[in-house]
Structure formats: structure tokens, C-alpha cells
N, CA, C and O atoms as a GROMACS GRO file, in nm:
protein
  272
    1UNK      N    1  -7.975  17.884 -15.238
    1UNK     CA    2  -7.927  17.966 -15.130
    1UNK      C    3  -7.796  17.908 -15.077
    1UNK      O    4  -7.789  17.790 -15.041
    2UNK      N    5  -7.667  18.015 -15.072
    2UNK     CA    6  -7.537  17.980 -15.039
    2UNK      C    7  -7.560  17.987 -14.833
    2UNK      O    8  -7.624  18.069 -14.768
    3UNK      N    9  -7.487  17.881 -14.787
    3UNK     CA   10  -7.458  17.863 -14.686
    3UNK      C   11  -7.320  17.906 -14.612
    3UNK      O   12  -7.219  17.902 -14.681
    4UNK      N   13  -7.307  17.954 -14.448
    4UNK     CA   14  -7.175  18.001 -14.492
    4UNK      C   15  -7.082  17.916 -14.371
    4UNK      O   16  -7.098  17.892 -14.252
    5UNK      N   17  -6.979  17.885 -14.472
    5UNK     CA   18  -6.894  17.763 -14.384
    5UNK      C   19  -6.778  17.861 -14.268
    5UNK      O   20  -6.720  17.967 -14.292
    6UNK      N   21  -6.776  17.815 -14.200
    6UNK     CA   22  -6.632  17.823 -14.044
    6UNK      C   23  -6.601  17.749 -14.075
    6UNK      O   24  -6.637  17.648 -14.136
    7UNK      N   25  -6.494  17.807 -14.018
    7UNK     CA   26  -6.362  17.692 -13.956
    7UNK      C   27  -6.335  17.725 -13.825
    7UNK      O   28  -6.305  17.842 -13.801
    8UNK      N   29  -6.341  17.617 -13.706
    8UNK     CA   30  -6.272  17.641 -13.583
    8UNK      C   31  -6.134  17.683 -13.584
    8UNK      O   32  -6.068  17.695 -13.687
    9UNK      N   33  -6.092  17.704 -13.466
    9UNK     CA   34  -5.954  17.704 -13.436
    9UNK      C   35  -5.883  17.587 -13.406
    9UNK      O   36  -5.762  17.589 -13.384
   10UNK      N   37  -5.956  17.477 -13.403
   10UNK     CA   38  -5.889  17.365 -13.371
   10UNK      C   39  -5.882  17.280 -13.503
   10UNK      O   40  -5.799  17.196 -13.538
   11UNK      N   41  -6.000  17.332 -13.570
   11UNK     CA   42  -5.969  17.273 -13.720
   11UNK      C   43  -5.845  17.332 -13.799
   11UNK      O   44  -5.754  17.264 -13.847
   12UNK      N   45  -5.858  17.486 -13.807
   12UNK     CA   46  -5.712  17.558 -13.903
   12UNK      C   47  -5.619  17.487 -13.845
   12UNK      O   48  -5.548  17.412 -13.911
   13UNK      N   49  -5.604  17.501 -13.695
   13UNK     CA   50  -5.472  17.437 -13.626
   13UNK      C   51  -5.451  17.264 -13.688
   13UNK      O   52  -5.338  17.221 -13.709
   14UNK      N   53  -5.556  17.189 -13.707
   14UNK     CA   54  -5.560  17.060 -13.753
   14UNK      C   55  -5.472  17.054 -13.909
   14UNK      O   56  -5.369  16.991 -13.934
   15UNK      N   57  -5.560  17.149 -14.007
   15UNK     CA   58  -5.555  17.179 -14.098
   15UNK      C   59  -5.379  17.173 -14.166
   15UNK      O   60  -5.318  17.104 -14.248
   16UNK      N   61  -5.340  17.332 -14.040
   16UNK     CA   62  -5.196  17.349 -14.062
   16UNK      C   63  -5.123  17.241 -14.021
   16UNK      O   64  -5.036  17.191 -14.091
   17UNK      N   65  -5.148  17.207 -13.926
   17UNK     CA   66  -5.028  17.064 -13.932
   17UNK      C   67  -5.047  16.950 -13.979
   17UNK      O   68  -4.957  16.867 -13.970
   18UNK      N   69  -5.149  16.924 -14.032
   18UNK     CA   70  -5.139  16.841 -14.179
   18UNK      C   71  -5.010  16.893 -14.252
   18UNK      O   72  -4.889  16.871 -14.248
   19UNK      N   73  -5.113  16.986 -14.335
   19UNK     CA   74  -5.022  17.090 -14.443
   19UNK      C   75  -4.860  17.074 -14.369
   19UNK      O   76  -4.776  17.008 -14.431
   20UNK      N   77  -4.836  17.115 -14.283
   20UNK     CA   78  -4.657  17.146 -14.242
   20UNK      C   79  -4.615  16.963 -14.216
   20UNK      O   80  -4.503  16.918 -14.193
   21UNK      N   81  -4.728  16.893 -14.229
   21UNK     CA   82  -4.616  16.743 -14.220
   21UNK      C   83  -4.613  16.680 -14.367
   21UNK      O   84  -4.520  16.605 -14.394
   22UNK      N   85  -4.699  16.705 -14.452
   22UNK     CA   86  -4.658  16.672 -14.612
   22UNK      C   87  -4.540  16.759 -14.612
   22UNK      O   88  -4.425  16.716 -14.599
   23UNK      N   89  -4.566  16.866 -14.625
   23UNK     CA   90  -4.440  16.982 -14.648
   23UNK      C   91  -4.311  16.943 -14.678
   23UNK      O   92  -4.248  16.969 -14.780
   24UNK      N   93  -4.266  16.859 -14.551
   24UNK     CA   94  -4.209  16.815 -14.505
   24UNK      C   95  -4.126  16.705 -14.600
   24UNK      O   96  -4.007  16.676 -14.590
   25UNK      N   97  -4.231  16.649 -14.704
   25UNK     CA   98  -4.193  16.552 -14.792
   25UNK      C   99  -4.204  16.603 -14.937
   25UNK      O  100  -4.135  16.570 -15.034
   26UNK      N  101  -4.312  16.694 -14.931
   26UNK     CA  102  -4.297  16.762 -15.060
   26UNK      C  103  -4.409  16.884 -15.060
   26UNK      O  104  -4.528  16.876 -15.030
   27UNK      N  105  -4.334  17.000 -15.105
   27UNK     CA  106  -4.388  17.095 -15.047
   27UNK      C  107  -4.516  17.140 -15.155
   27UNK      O  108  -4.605  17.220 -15.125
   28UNK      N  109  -4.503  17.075 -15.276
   28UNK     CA  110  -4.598  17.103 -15.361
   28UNK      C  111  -4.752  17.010 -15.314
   28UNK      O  112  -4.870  17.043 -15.309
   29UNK      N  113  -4.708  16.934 -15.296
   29UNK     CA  114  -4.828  16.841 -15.239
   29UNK      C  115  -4.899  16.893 -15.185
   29UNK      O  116  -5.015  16.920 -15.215
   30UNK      N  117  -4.804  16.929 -15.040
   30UNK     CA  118  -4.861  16.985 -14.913
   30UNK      C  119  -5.016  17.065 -14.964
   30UNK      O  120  -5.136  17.052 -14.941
   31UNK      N  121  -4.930  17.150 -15.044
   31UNK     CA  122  -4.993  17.305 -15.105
   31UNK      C  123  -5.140  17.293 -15.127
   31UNK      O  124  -5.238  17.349 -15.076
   32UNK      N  125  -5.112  17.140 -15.284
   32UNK     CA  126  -5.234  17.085 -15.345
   32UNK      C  127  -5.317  17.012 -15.239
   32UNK      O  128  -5.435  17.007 -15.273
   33UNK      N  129  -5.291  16.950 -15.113
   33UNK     CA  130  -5.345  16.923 -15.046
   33UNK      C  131  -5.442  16.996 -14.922
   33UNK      O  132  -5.550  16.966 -14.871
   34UNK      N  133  -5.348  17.104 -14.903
   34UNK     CA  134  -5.424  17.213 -14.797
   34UNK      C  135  -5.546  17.288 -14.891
   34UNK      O  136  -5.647  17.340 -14.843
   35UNK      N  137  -5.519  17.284 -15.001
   35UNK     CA  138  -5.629  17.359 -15.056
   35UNK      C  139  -5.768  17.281 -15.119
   35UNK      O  140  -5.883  17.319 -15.141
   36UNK      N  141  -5.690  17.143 -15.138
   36UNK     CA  142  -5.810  17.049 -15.159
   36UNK      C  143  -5.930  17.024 -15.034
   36UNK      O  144  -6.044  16.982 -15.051
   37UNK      N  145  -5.881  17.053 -14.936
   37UNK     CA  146  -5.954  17.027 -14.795
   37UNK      C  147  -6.001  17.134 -14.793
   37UNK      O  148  -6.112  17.143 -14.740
   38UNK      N  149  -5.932  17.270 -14.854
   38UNK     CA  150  -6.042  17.385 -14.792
   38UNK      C  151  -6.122  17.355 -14.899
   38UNK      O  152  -6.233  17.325 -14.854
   39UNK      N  153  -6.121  17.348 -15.012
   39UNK     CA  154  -6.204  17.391 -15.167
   39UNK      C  155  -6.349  17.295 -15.074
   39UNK      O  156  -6.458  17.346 -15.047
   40UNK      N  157  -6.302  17.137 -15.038
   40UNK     CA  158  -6.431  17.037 -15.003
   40UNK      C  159  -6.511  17.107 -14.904
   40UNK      O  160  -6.633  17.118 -14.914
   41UNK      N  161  -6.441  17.154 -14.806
   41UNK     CA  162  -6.483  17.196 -14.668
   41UNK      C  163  -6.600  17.294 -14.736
   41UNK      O  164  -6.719  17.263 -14.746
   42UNK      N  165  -6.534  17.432 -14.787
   42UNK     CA  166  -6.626  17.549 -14.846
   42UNK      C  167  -6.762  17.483 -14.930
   42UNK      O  168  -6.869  17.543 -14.938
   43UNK      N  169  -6.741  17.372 -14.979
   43UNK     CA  170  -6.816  17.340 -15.088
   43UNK      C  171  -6.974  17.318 -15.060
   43UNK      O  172  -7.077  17.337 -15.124
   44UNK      N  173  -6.932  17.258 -14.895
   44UNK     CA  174  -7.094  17.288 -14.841
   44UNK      C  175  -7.171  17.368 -14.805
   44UNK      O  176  -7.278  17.338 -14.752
   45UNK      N  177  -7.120  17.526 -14.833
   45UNK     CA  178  -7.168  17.596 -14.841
   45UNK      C  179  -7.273  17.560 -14.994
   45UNK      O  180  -7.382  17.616 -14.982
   46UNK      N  181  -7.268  17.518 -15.064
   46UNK     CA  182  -7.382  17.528 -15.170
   46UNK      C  183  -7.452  17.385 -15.166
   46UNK      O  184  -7.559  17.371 -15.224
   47UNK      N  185  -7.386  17.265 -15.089
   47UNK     CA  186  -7.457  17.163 -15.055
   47UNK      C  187  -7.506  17.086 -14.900
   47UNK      O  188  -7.560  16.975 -14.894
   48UNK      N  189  -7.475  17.163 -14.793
   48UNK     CA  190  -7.490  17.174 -14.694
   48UNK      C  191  -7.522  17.015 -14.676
   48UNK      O  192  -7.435  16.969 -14.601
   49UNK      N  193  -7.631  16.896 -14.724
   49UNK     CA  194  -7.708  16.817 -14.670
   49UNK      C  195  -7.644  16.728 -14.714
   49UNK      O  196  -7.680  16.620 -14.668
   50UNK      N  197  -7.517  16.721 -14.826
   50UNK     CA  198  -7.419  16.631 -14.856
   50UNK      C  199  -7.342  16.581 -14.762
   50UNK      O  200  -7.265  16.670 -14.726
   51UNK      N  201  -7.326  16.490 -14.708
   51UNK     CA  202  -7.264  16.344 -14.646
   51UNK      C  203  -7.337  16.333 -14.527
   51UNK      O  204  -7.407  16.422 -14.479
   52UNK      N  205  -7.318  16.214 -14.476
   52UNK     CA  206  -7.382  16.140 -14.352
   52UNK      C  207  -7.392  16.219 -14.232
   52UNK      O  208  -7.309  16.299 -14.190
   53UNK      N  209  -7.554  16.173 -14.158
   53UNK     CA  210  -7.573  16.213 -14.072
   53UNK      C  211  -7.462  16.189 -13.937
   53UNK      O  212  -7.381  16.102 -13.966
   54UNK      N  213  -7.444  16.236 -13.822
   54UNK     CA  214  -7.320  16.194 -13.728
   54UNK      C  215  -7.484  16.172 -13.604
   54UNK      O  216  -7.579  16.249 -13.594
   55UNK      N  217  -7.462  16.056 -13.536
   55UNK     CA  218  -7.562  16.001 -13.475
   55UNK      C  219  -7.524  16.099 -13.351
   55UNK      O  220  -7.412  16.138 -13.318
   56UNK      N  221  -7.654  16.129 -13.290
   56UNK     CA  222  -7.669  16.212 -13.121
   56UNK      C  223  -7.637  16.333 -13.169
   56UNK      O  224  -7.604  16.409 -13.078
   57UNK      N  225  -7.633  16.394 -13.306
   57UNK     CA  226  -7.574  16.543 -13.295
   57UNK      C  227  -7.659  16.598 -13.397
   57UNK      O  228  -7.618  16.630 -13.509
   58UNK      N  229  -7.776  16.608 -13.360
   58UNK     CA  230  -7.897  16.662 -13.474
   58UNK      C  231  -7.818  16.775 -13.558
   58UNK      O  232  -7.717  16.824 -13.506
   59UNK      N  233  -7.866  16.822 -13.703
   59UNK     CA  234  -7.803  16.865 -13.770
   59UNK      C  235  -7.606  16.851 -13.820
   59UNK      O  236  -7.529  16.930 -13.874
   60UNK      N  237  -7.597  16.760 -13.786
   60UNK     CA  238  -7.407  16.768 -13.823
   60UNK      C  239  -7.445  16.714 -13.885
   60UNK      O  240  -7.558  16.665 -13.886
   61UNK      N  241  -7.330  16.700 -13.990
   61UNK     CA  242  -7.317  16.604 -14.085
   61UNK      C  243  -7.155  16.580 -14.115
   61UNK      O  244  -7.075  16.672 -14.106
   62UNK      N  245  -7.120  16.456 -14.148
   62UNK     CA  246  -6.986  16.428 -14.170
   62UNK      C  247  -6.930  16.404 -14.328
   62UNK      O  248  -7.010  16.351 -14.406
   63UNK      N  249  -6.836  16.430 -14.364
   63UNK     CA  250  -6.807  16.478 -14.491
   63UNK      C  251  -6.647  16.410 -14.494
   63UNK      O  252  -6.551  16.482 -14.467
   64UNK      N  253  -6.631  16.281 -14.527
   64UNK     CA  254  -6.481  16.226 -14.588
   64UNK      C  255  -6.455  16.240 -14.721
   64UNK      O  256  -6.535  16.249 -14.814
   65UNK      N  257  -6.329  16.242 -14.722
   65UNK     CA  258  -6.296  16.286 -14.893
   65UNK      C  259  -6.200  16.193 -14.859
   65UNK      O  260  -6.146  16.214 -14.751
   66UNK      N  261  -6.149  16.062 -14.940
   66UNK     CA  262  -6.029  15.998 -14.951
   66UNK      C  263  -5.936  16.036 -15.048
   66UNK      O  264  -5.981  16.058 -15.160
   67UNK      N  265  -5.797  16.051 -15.027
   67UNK     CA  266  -5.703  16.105 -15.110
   67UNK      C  267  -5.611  15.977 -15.153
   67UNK      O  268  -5.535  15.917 -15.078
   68UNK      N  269  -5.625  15.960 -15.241
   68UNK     CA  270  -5.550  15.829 -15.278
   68UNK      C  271  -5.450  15.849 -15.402
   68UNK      O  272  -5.383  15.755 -15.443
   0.00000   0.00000   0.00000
């Protein structure tokens, strides 16, 4: 069973100014980068229970992806 992911408004807004400060250095990056964060983000829609619990906030879960 697919789960279905949001995004706040404070996240897109997060999101985009990521994206517009790579840009900035190289606009292809940026690109490959804004979409790597959505592709992970969406992804829990089919794994929802993937990454760590966030303590005091029953059901969250936190989800890092390092870009190296």
C-alpha cells in the first residue's frame, strides 16, 4: 500500500532556496539536486517506516540523505 507524501510551504520554500543557491554555481547541479530531494522525499510514500524515529513526536520519522 502506497502512502501519500506533502510538502509544506516552508519545506518547497526550503527546497527552492537550496535549489536557487547551487544555481548560482552551477545550474545543472542545482537541477540534479532539487530533484534528488524530491525523488527521496516521495520515496516514502512506498516505505513510510524507513529512517529514524524523531524522539517526543510519535509517528515522525527523520530521513537524511548525504550528498557527497
Amino acid at each position: 500500500m502506497d502512502y501519500k507524501v506533502t510538502f509544506s510551504a516552508p519545506a518547497l520554500a526550503d527546497l527552492e532556496s537550496i535549489v536557487r543557491f547551487v544555481a548560482q554555481y552551477d545550474a545543472h547541479a542545482a537541477t540534479r539536486l532539487g530533484n534528488s530531494l524530491v525523488d527521496e522525499a516521495e520515496s516514502l510514500a512506498r516505505m513510510p517506516e524507513r529512517g529514524s524515529r524523531v524522539r517526543r513526536r510519535p509517528g515522525i520519522r527523520k530521513l537524511c540523505k548525504r550528498l557527497i
